[in-house]
C-alpha positions as CSV (number, residue, x, y, z in Angstrom):
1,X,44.6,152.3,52.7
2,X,41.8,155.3,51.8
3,X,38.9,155.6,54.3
4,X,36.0,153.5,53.1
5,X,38.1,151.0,51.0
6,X,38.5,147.8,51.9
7,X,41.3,145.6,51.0
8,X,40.8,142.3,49.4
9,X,42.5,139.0,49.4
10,X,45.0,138.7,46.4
11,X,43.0,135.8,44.4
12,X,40.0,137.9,44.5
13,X,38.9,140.6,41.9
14,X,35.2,142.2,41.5
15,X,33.5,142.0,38.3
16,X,30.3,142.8,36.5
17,X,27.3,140.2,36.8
18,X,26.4,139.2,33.6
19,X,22.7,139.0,35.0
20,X,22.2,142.1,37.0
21,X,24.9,144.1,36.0
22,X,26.0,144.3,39.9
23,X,29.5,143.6,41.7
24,X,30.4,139.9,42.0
25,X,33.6,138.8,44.0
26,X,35.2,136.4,41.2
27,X,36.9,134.4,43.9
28,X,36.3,130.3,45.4
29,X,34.5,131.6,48.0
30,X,31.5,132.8,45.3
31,X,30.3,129.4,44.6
32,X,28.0,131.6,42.1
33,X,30.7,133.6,40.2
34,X,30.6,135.4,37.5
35,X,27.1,135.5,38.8
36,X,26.9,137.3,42.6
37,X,23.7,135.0,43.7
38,X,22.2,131.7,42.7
39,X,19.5,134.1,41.3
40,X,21.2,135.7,39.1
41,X,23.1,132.4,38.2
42,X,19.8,130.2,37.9
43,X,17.9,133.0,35.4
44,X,21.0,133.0,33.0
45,X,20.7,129.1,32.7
46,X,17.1,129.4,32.3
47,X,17.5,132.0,29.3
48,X,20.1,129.3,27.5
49,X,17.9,126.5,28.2
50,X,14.7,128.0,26.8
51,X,17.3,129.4,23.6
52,X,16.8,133.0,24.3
53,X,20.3,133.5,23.9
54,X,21.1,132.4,20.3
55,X,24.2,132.5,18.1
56,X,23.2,134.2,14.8
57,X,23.8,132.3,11.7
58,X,23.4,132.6,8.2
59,X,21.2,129.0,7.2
60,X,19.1,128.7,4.0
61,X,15.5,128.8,4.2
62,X,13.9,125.1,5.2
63,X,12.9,124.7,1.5
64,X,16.2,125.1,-0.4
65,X,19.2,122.3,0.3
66,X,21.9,122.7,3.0
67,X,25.8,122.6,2.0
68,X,28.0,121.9,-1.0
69,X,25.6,122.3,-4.3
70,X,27.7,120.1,-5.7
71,X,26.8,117.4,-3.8
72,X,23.4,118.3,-4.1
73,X,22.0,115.8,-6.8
């Protein structure tokens, strides 16, 4: 082992926060993970819950009708 690393358990790997961008231990003992905190857990939730996250899509302007045109009558 080199000086100043630390060994890990086997089930456990370190990954990126999705919220911070900081080290999370991806492991049960995280109750948080991916997230390292309940911070960085709780402002993620809070971003899909008041839509900021969104998955783009191509929809038709509210005036014009939505699917087939052919059923469109």
């Amino acid at each position: 082992m080199r000086h100043g690393v630390s060994k890990k358990k086997e089930d456990e790997r370190i990954v990126r926060c999705p919220t911070c961008g900081g080290d999370s231990i991806y492991a049960e003992r995280n109750p948080f993970r991916p997230f390292c905190s309940a911070r960085c857990k709780g402002i993620d939730f809070g971003a899909w819950a008041t839509e900021e996250f969104r998955m783009p899509a191509e929809t038709p302007p509210d005036d014009e009708p939505f699917g087939d045109p052919k059923l469109q009558q």
